[in-house]
N, C-alpha and C positions, 0 to 999 in steps of 0.2 A: 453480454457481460454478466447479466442478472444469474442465466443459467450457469455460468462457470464458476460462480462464487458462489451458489448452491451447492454445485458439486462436490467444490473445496469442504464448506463446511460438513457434509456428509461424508466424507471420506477422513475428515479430521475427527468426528464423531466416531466410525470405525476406529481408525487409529488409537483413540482415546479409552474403548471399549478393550482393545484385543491388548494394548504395551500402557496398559494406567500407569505404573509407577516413570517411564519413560516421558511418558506425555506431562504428565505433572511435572516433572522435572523442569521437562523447557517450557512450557508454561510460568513457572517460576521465574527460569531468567528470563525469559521474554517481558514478565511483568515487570522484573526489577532493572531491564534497559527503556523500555517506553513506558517514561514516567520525566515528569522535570528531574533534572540536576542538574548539572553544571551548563547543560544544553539543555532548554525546555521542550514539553512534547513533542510543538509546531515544526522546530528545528531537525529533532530526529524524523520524525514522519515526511518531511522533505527527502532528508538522507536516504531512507528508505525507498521512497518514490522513484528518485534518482536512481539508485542501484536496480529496484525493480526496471525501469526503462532501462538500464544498460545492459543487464542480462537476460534483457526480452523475456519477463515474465511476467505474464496476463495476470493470473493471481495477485502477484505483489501487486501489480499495476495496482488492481482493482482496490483489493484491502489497502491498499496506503494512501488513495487517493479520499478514500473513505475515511483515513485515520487524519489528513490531514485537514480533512474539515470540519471534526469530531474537535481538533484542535484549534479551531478557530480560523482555519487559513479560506482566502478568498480562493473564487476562479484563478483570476490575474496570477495569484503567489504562484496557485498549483504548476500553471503554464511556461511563469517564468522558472520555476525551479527543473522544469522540463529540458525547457533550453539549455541550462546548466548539462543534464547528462546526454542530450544529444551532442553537444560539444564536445563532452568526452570520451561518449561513445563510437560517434560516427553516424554514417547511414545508418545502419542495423536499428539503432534506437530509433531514430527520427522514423522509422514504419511503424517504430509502437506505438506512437499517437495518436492513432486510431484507437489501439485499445484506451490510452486516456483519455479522449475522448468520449468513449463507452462511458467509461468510469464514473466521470464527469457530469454526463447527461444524465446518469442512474442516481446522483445521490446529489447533485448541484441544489434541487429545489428544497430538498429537504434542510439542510443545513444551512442555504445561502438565504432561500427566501426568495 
């Protein structure tokens, strides 16, 4: 997991290099949807998580599971907000768990303690 979220970000640092005004762009709205409003961080950063496990993607997995403890969320929440998109994903999700697991074990002590 470590390495694939290194990756992201070096590719995201490409990306950032080659289309700046692009990049800044969603940069912008990305910042101006994870942020409190009417849902606080913790809440979106679930959402995220969720959709990341639904559309089986290691990335999100990784980055959201990181975002949600940035937000203050336990193990427990992360896991059970899991359950939540295996539900509505099916099998296909419930194999991602592994990567939240990855996730998990990469950034748990730092945040959890």
């Amino acid at each position: 997991m470590e390495e694939k979220l290194a990756a992201l970000k070096e590719g995201i640092g490409e990306l950032s290099r080659r289309c700046p005004d692009e990049f800044k762009s969603f940069q912008r709205f990305l910042g101006s949807v994870l942020k409190d409003g009417k849902l606080d961080l913790k809440t979106k950063e679930f959402i995220a998580l969720g959709i990341g496990l639904a559309v089986r993607c290691t990335y999100c997995i990784g980055l959201h599971v990181e975002g949600c403890y940035k937000a203050g969320a336990t193990t427990d929440q992360i896991m059970e907000a899991a359950t939540v998109a295996v539900v509505m994903a099916g099998g296909p999700a419930y194999t991602y768990i592994a990567d939240l697991k990855q996730a998990i074990d990469l950034f748990k002590d730092k945040y959890e303690g």
